[in-house]
N, C-alpha and C positions, 0 to 999 in steps of 0.2 A: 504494500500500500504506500501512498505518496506522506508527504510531510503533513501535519494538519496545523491549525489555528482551531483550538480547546476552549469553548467559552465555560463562565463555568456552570451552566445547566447540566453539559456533560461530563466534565471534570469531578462533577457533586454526584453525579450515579457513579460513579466509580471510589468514591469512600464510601457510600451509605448504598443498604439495598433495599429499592425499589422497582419499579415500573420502567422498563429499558437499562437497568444498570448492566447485565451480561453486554448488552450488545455494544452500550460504550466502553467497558473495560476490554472487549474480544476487537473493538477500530482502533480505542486509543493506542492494545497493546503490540498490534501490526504496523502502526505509524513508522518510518522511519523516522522522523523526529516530531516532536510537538511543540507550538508556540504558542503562546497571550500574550495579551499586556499586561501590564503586570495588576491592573485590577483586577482578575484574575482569584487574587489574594483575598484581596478584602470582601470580594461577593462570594467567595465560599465558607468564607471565615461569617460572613452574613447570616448564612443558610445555617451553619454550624450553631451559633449561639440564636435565631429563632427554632431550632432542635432543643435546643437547650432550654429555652424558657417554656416552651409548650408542653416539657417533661418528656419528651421523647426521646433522647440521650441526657445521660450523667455529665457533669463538667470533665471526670478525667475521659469521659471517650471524647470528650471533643479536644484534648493535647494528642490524643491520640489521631484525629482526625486531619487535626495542620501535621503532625509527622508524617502520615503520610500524604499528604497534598503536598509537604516540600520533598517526598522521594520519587516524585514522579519527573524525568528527567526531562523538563519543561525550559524552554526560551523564552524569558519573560521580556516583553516589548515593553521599553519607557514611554509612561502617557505622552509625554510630551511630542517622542518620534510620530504618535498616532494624531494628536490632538487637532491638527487643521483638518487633516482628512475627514474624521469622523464628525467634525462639527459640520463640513460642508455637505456631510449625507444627514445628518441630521435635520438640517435647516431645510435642504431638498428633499425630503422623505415625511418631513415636522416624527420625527422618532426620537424618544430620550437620546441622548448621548452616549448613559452608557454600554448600548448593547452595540451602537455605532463604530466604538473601538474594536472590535470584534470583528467586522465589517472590514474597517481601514484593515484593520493588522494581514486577513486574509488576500483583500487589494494589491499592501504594500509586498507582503511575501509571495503571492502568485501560488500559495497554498489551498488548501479546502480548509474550508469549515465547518466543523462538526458542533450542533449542536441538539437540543431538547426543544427546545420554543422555536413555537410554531411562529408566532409573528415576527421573530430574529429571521429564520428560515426564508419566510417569503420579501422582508427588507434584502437582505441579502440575494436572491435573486430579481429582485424588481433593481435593483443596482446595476446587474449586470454579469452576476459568478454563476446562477442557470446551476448545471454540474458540476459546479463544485462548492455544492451545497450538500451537507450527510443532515439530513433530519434524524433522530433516533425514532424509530419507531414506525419511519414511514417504508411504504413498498419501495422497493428499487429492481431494475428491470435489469 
C-alpha cells in the first residue's frame, strides 16, 4: 500500500475498539509510511479524555492510550507548513479548519487519506483527491 495522511478518526480506531477499528489498524499497518499534522495529537488526546469523562476508560488507560498513539511510526506535519492551505479550503468549502489540515497535508504530500468521517471524506474529494480518499467503512471496488 502507498504512504497515507492519518486523520485522527482513524488513528483513534486503532487505540480503542470499535466500529471499523480492524480495518484501520489492517490500512494503517500496510502503509508504507504515515503522516499528520501534528494536531493529530491533540484531537486524539481529545477523544481520549471525552472517554474518560463519560466513564468509559480509566485515567491510566488513557497514559496508556498517548503511548501508544506516540509508537505508531507517524510524520507529524507543523500546522504552520499546512496553515494557508487548509485555510484556503476552508474558506472555499466554509468547513472548520481543522479537518482542512488533513486535506492540505494529503494535497501537500500527494498521499491518500484515510479516514472515519464521512463529511472529511467527501470535502476531500469535492477538493479534488477523488481516489485517494480511504473512507473506513465504505465499499471499494
Amino acid at each position: 500500500m502507498t504512504s497515507l495522511v492519518v486523520d485522527a478518526s482513524a488513528m483513534f480506531k486503532c487505540l480503542v475498539c470499535e466500529e471499523w477499528s480492524r480495518e484501520a489498524v489492517s490500512i494503517l499497518q500496510r502503509a508504507e509510511g504515515l503522516t499528520a499534522p501534528d494536531l493529530l495529537y491533540a484531537e486524539c488526546a481529545n477523544a481520549i479524555w471525552k472517554r474518560v469523562r463519560r466513564g468509559l476508560l480509566v485515567g491510566s488507560d488513557a497514559d496508556d492510550l498517548v503511548a501508544q498513539l506516540r509508537a505508531y511510526p507517524l510524520q507529524a506535519l507543523p500546522l504552520g507548513d499546512l496553515t494557508a492551505d487548509a485555510l484556503r479550503i476552508s474558506l472555499a468549502f466554509d468547513h472548520p479548519i481543522y479537518g482542512c489540515y488533513y486535506v492540505a497535508a494529503a494535497i501537500q504530500s500527494g498521499h491518500t487519506l484515510v479516514t472515519a468521517d464521512r463529511v472529511l471524506a467527501k470535502l476531500a474529494r469535492d477538493v479534488g483527491l477523488e481516489e485517494r480518499v480511504v473512507l473506513l467503512g465504505e465499499e471499494r471496488s
